[in-house]
mmJSON file of the N, C-alpha and C atoms, coordinates in Angstrom:
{"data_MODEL":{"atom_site":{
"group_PDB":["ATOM","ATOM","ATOM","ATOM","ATOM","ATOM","ATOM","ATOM","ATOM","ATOM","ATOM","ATOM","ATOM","ATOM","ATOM","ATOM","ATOM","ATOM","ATOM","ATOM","ATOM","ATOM","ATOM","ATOM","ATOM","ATOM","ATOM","ATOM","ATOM","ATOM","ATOM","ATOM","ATOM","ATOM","ATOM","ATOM","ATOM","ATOM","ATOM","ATOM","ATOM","ATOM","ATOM","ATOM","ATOM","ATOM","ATOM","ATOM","ATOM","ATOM","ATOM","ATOM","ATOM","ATOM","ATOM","ATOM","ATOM","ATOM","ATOM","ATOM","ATOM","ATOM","ATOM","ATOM","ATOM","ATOM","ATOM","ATOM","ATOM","ATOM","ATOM","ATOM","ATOM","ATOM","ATOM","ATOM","ATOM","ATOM","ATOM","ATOM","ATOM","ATOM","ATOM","ATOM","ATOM","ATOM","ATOM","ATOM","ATOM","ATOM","ATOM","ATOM","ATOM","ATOM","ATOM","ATOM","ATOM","ATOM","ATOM","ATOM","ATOM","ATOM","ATOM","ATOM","ATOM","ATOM","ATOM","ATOM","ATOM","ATOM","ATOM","ATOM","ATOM","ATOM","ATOM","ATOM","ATOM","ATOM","ATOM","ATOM","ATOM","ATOM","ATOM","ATOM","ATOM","ATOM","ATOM","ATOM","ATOM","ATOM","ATOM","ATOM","ATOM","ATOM","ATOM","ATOM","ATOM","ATOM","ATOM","ATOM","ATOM","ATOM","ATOM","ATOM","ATOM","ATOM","ATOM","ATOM","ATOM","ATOM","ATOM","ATOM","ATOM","ATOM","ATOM","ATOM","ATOM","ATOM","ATOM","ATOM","ATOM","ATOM","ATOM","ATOM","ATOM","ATOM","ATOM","ATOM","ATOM","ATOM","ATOM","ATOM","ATOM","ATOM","ATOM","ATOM","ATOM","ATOM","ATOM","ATOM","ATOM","ATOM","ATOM","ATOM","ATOM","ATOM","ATOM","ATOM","ATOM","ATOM","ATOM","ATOM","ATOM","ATOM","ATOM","ATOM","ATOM","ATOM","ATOM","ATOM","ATOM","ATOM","ATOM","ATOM","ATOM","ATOM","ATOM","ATOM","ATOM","ATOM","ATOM","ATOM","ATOM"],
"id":[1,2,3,4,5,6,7,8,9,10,11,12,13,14,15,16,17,18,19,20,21,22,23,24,25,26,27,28,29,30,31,32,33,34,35,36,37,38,39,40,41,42,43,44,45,46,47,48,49,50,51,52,53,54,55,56,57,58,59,60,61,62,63,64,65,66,67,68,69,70,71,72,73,74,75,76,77,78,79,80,81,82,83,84,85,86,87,88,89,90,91,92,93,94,95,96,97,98,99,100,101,102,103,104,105,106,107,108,109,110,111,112,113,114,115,116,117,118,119,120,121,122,123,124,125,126,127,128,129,130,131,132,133,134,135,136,137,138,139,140,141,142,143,144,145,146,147,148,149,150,151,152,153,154,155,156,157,158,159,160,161,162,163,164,165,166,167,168,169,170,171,172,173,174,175,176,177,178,179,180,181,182,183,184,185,186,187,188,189,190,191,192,193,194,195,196,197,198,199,200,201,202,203,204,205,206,207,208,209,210,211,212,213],
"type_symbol":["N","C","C","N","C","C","N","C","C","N","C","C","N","C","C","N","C","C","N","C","C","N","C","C","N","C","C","N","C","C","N","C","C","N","C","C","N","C","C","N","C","C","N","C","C","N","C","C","N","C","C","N","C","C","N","C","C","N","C","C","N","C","C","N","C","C","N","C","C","N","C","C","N","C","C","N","C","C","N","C","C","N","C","C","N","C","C","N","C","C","N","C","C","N","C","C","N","C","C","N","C","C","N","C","C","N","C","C","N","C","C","N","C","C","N","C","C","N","C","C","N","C","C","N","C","C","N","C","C","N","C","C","N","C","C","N","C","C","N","C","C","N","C","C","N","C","C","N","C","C","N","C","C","N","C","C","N","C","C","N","C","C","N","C","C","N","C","C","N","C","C","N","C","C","N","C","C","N","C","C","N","C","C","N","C","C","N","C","C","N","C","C","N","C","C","N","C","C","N","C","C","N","C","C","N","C","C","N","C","C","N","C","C"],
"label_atom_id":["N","CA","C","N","CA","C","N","CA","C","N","CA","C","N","CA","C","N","CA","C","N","CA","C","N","CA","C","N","CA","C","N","CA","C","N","CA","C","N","CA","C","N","CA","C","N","CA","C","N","CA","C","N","CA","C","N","CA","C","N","CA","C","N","CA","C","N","CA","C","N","CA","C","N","CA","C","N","CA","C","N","CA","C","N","CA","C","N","CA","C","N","CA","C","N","CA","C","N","CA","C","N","CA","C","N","CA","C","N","CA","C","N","CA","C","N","CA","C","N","CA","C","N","CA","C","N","CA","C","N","CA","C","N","CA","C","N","CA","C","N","CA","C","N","CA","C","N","CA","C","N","CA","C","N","CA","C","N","CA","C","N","CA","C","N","CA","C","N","CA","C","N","CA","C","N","CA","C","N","CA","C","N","CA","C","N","CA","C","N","CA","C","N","CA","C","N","CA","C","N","CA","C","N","CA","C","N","CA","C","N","CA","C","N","CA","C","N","CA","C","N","CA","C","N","CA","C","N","CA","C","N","CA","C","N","CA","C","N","CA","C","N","CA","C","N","CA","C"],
"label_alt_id":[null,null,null,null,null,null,null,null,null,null,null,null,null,null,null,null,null,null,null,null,null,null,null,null,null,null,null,null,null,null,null,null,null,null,null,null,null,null,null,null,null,null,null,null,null,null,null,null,null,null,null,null,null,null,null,null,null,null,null,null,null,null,null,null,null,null,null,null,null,null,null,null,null,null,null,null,null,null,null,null,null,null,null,null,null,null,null,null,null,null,null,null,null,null,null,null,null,null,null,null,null,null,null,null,null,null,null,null,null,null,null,null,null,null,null,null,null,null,null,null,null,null,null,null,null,null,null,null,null,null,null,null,null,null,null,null,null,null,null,null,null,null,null,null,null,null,null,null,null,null,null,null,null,null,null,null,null,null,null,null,null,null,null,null,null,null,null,null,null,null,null,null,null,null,null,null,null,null,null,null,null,null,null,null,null,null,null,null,null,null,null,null,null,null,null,null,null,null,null,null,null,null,null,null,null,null,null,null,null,null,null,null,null],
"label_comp_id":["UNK","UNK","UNK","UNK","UNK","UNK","UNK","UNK","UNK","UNK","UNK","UNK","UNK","UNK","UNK","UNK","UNK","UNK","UNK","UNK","UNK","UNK","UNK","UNK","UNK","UNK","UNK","UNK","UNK","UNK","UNK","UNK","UNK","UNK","UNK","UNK","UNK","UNK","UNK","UNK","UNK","UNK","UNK","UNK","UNK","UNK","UNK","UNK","UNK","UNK","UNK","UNK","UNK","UNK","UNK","UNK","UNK","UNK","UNK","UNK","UNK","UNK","UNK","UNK","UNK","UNK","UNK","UNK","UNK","UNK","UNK","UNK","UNK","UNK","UNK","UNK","UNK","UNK","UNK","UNK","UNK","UNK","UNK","UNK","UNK","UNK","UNK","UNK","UNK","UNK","UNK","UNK","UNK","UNK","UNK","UNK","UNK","UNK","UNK","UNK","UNK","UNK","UNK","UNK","UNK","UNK","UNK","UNK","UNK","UNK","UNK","UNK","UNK","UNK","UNK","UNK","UNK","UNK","UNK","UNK","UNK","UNK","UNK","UNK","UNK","UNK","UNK","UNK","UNK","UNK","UNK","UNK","UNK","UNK","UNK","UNK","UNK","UNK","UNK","UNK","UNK","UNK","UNK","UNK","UNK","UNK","UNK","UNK","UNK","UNK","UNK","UNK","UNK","UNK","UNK","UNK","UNK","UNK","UNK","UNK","UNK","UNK","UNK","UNK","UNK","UNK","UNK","UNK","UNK","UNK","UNK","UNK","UNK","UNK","UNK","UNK","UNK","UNK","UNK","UNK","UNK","UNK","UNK","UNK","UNK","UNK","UNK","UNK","UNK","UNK","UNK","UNK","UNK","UNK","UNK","UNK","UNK","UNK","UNK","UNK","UNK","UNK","UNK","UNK","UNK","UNK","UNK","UNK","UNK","UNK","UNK","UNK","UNK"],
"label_asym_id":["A","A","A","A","A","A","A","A","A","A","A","A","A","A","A","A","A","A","A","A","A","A","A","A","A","A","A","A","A","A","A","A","A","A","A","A","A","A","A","A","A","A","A","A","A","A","A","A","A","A","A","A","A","A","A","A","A","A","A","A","A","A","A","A","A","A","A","A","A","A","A","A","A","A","A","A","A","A","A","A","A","A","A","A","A","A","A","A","A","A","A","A","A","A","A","A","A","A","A","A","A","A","A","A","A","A","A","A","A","A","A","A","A","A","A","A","A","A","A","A","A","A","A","A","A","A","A","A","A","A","A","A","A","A","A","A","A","A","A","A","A","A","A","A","A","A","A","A","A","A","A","A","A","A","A","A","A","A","A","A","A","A","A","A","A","A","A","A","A","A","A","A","A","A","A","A","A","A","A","A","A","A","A","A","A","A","A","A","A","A","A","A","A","A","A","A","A","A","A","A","A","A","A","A","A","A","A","A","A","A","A","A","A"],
"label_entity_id":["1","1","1","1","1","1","1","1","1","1","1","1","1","1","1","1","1","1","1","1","1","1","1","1","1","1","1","1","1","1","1","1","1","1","1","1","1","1","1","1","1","1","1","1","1","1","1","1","1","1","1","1","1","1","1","1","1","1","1","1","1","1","1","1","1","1","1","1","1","1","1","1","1","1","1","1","1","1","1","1","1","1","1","1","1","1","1","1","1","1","1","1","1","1","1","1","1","1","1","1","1","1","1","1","1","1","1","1","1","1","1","1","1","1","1","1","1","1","1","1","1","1","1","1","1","1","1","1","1","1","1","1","1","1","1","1","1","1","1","1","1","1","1","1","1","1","1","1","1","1","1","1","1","1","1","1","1","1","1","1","1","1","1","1","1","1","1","1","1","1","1","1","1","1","1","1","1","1","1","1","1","1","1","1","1","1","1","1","1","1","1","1","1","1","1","1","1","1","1","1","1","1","1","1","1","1","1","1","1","1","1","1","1"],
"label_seq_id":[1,1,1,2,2,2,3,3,3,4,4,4,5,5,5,6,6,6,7,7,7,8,8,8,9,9,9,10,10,10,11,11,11,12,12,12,13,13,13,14,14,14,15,15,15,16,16,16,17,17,17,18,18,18,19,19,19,20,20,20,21,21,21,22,22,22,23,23,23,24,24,24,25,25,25,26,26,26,27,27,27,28,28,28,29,29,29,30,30,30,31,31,31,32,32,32,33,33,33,34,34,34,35,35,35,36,36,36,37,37,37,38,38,38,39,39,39,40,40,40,41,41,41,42,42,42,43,43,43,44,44,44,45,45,45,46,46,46,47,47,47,48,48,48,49,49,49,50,50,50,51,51,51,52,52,52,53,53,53,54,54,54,55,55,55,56,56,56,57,57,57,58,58,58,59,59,59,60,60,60,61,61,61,62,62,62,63,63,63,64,64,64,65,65,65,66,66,66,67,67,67,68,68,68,69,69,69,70,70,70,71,71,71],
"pdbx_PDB_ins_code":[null,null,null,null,null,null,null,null,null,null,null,null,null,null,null,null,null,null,null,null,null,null,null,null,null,null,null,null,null,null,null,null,null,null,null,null,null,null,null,null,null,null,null,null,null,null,null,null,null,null,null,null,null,null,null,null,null,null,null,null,null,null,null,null,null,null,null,null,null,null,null,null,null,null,null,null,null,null,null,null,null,null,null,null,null,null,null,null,null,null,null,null,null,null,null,null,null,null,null,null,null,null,null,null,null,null,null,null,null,null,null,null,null,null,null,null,null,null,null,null,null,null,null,null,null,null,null,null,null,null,null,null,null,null,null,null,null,null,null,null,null,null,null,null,null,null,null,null,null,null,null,null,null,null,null,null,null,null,null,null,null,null,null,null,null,null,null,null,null,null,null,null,null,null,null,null,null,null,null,null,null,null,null,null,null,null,null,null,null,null,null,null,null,null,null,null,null,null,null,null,null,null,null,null,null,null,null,null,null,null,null,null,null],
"Cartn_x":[1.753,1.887,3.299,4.083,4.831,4.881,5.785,6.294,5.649,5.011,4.883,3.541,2.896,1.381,1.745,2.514,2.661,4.278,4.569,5.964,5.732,7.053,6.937,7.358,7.19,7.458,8.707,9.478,11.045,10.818,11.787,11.772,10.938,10.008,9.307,9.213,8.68,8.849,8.417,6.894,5.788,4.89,4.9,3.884,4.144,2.963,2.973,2.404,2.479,1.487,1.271,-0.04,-0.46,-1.018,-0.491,-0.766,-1.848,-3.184,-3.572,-4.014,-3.935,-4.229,-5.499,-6.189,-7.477,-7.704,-7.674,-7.692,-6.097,-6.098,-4.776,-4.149,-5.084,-4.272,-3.919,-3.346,-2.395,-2.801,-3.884,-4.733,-3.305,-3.178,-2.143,-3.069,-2.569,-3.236,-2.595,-2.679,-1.735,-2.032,-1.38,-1.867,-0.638,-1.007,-0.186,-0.802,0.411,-0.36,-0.811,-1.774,-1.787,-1.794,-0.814,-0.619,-0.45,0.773,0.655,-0.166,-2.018,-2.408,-3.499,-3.512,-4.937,-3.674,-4.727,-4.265,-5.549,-4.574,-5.329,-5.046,-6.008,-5.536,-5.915,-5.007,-5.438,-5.842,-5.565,-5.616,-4.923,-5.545,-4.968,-5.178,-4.711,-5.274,-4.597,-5.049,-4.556,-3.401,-2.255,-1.267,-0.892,-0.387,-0.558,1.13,2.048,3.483,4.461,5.395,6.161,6.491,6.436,7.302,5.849,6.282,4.594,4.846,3.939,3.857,3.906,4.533,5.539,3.842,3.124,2.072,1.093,1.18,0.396,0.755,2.289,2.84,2.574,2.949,2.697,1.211,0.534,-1.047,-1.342,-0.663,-0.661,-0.105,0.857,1.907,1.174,0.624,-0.517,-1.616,-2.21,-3.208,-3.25,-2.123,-1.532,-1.132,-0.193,-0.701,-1.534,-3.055,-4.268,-4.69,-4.575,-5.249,-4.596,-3.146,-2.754,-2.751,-3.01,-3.347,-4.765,-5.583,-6.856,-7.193,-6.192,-6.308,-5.855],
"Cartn_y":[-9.455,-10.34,-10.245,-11.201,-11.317,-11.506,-11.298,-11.617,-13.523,-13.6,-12.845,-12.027,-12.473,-11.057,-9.747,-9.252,-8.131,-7.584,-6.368,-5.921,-4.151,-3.861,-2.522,-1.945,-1.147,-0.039,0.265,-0.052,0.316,2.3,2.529,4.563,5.042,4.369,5.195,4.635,5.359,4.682,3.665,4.023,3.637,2.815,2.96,2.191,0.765,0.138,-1.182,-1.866,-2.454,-3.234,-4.315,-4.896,-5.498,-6.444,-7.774,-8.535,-9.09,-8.913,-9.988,-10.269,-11.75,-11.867,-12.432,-11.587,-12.373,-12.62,-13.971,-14.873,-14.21,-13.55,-13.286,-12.248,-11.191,-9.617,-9.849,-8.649,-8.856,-7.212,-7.315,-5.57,-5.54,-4.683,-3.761,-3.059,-2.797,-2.318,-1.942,0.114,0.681,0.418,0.808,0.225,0.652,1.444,1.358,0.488,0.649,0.668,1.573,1.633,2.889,2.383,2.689,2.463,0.951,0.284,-0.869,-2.209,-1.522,-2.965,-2.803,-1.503,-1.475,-1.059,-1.9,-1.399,-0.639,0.451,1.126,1.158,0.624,0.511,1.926,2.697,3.899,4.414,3.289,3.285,1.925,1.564,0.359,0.884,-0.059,-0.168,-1.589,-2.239,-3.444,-3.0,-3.804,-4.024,-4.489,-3.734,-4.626,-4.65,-4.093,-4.016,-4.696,-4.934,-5.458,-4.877,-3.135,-2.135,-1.451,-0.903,-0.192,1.241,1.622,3.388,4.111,5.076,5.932,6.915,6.94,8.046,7.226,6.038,5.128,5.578,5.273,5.375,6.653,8.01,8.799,9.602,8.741,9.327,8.398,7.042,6.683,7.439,8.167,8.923,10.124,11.087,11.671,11.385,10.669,10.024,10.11,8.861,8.715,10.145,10.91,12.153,12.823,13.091,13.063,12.564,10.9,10.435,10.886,10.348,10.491,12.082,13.0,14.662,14.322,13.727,13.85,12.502,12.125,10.806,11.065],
"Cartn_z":[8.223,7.075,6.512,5.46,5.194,3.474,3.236,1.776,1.554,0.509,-1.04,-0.67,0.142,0.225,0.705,1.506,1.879,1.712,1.744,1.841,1.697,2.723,2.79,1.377,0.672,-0.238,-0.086,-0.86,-0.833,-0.986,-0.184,-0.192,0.681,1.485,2.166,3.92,4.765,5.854,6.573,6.241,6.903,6.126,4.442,3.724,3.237,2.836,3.033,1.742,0.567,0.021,0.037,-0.227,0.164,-1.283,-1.957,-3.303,-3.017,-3.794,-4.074,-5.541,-5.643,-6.85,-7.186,-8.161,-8.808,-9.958,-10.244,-11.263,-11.826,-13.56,-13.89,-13.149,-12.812,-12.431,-10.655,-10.613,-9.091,-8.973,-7.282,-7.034,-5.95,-5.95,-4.813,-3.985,-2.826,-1.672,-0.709,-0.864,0.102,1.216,2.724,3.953,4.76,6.087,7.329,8.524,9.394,10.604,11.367,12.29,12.688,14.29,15.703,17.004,17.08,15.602,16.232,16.067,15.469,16.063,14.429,14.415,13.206,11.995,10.911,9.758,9.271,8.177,7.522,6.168,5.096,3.873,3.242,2.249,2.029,0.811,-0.303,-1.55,-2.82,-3.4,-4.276,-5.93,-6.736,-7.939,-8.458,-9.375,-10.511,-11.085,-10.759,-11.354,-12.477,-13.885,-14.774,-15.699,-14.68,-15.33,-13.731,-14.3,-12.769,-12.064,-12.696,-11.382,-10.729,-9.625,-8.745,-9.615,-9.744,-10.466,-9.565,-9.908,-8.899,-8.369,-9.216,-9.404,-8.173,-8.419,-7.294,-5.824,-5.742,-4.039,-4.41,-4.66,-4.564,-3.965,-4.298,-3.912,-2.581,-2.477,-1.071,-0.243,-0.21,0.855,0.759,0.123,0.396,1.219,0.986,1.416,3.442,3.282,4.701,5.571,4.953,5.472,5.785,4.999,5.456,6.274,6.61,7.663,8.958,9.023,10.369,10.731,9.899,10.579,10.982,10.508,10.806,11.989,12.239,13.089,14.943],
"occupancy":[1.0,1.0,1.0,1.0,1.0,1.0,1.0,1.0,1.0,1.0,1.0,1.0,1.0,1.0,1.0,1.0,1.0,1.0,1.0,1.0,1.0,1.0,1.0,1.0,1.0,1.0,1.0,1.0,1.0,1.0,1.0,1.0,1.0,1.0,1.0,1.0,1.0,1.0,1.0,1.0,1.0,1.0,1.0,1.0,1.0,1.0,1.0,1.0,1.0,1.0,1.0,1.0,1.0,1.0,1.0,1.0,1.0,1.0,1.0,1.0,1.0,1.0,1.0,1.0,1.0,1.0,1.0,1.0,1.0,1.0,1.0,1.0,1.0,1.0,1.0,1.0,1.0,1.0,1.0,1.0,1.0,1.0,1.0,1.0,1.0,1.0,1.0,1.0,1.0,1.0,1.0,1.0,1.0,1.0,1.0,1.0,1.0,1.0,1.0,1.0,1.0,1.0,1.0,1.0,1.0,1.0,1.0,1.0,1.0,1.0,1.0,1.0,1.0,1.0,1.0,1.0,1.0,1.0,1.0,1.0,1.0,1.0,1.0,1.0,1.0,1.0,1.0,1.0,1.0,1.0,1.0,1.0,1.0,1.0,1.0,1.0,1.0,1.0,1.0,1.0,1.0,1.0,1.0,1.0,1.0,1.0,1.0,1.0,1.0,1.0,1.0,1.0,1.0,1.0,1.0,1.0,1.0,1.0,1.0,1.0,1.0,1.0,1.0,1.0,1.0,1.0,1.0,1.0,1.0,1.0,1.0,1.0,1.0,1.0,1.0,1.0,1.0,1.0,1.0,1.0,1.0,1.0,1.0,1.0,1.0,1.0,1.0,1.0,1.0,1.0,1.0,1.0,1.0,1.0,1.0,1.0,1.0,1.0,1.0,1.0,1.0,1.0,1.0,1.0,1.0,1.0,1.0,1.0,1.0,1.0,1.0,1.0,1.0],
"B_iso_or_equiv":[0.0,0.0,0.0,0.0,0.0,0.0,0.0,0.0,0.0,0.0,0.0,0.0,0.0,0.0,0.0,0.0,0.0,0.0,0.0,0.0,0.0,0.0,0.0,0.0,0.0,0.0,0.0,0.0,0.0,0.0,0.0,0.0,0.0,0.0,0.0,0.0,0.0,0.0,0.0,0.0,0.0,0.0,0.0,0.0,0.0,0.0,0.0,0.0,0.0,0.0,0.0,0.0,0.0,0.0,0.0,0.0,0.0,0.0,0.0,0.0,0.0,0.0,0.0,0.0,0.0,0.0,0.0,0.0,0.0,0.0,0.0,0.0,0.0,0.0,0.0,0.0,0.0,0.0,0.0,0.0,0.0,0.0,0.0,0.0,0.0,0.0,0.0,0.0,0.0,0.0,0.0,0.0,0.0,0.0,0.0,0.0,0.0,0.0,0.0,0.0,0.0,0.0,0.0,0.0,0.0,0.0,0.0,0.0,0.0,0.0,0.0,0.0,0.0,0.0,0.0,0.0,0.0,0.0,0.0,0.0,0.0,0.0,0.0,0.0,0.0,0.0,0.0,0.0,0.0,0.0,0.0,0.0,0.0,0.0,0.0,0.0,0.0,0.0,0.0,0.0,0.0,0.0,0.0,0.0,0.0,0.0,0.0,0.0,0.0,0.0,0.0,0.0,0.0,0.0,0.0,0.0,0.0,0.0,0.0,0.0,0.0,0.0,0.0,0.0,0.0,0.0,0.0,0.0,0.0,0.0,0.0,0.0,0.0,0.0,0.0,0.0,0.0,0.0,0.0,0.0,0.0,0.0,0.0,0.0,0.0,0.0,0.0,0.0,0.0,0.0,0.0,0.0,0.0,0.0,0.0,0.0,0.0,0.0,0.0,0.0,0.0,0.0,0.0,0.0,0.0,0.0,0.0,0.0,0.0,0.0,0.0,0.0,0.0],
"pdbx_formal_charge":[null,null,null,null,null,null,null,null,null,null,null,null,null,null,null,null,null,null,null,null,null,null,null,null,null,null,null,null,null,null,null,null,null,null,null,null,null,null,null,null,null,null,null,null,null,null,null,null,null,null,null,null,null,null,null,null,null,null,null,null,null,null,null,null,null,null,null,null,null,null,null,null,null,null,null,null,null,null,null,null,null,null,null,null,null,null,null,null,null,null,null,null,null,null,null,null,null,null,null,null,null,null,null,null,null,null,null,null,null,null,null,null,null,null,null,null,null,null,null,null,null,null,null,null,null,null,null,null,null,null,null,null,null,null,null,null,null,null,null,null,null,null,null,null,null,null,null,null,null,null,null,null,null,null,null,null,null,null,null,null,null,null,null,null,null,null,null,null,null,null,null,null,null,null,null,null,null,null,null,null,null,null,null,null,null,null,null,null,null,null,null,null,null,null,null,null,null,null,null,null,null,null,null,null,null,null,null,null,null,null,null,null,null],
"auth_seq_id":[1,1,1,2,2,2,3,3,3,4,4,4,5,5,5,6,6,6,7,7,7,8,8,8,9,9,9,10,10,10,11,11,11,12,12,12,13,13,13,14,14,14,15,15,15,16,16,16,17,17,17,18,18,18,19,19,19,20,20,20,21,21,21,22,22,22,23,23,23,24,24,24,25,25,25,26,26,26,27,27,27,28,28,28,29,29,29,30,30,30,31,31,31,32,32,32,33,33,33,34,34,34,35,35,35,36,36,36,37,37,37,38,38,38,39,39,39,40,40,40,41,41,41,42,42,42,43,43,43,44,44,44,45,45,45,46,46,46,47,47,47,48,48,48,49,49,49,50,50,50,51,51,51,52,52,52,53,53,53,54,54,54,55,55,55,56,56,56,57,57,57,58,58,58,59,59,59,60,60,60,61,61,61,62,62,62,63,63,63,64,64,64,65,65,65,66,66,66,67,67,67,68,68,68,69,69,69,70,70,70,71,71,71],
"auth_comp_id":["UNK","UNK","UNK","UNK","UNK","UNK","UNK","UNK","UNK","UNK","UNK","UNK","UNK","UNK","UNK","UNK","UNK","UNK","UNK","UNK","UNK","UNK","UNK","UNK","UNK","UNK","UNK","UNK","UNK","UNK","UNK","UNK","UNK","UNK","UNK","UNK","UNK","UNK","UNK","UNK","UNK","UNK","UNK","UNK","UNK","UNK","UNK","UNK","UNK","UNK","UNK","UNK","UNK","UNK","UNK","UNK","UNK","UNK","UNK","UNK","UNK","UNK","UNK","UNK","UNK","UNK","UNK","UNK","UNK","UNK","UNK","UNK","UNK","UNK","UNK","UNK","UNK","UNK","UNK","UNK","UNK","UNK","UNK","UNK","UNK","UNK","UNK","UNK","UNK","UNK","UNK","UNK","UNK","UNK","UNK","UNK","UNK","UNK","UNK","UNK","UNK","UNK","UNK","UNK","UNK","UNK","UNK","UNK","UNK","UNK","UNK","UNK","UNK","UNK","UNK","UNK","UNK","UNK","UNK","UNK","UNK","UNK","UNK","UNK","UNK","UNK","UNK","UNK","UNK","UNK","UNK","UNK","UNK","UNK","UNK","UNK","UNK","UNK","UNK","UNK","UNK","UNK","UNK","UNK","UNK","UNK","UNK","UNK","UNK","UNK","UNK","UNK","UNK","UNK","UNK","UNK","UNK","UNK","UNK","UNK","UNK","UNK","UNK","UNK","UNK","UNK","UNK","UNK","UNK","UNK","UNK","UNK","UNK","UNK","UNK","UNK","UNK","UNK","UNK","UNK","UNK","UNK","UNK","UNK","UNK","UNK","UNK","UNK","UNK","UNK","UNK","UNK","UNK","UNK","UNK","UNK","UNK","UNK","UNK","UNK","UNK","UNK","UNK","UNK","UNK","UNK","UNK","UNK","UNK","UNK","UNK","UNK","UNK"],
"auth_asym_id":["A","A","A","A","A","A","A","A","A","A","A","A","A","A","A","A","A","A","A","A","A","A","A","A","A","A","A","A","A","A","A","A","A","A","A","A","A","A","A","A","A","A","A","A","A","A","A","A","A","A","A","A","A","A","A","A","A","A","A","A","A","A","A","A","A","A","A","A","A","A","A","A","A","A","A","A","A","A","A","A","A","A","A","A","A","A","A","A","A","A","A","A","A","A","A","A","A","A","A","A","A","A","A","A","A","A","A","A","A","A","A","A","A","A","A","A","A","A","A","A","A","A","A","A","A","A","A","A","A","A","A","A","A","A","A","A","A","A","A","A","A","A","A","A","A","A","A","A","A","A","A","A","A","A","A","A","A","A","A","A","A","A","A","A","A","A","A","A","A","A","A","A","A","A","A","A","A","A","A","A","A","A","A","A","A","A","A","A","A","A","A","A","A","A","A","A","A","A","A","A","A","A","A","A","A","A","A","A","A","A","A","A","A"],
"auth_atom_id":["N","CA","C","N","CA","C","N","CA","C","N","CA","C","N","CA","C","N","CA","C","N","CA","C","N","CA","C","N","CA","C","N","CA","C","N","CA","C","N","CA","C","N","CA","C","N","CA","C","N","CA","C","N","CA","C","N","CA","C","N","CA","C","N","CA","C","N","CA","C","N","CA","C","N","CA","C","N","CA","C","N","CA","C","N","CA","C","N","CA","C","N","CA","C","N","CA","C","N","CA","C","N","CA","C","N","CA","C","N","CA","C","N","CA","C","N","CA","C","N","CA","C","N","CA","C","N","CA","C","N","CA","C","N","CA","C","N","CA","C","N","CA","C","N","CA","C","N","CA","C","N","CA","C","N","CA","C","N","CA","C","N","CA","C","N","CA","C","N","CA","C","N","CA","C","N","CA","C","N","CA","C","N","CA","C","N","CA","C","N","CA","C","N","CA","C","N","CA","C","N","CA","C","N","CA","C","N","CA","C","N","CA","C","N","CA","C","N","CA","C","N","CA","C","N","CA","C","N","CA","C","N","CA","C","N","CA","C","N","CA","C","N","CA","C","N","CA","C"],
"pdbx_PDB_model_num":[1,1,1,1,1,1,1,1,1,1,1,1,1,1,1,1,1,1,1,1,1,1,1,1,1,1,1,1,1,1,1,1,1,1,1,1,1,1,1,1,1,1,1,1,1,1,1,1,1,1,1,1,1,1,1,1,1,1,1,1,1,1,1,1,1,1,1,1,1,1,1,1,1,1,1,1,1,1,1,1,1,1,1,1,1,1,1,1,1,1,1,1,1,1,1,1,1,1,1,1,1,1,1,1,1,1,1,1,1,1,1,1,1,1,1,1,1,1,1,1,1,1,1,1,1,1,1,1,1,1,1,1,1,1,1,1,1,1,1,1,1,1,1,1,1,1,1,1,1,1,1,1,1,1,1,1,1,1,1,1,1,1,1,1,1,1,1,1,1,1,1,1,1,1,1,1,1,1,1,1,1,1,1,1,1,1,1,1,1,1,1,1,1,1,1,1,1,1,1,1,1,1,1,1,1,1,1,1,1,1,1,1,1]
}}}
């Protein structure tokens, strides 16, 4: 996917979010790929300021670490 629904996370390597909007609010939705072909979404929440919360990517890049050790 491409911009305006998707875009990588400025600072990080691998992560991805993912916009959607329902009705007024805009849900975010962390997400890699994993070999290429699958995505894996790893965590979201409702957006309700223009910048992403640092505390948000933060628990995605966790997250993703978890999976791909356990993957």
């Amino acid at each position: 996917m491409s911009e305006p629904h998707s875009k990588k996370v400025t600072g990080t390597k691998e992560l991805f979010e993912l916009r959607i909007k329902v009705g007024t609010d805009i849900c975010r939705l962390f997400y890699f790929f994993w070999k290429n072909k699958t995505y894996i979404i790893l965590s979201g929440y409702v957006k309700k300021e223009n910048k992403l919360k640092k505390s948000e990517i933060e628990k995605a890049l966790k997250l993703l670490k978890v999976v791909k050790e356990t993957l």
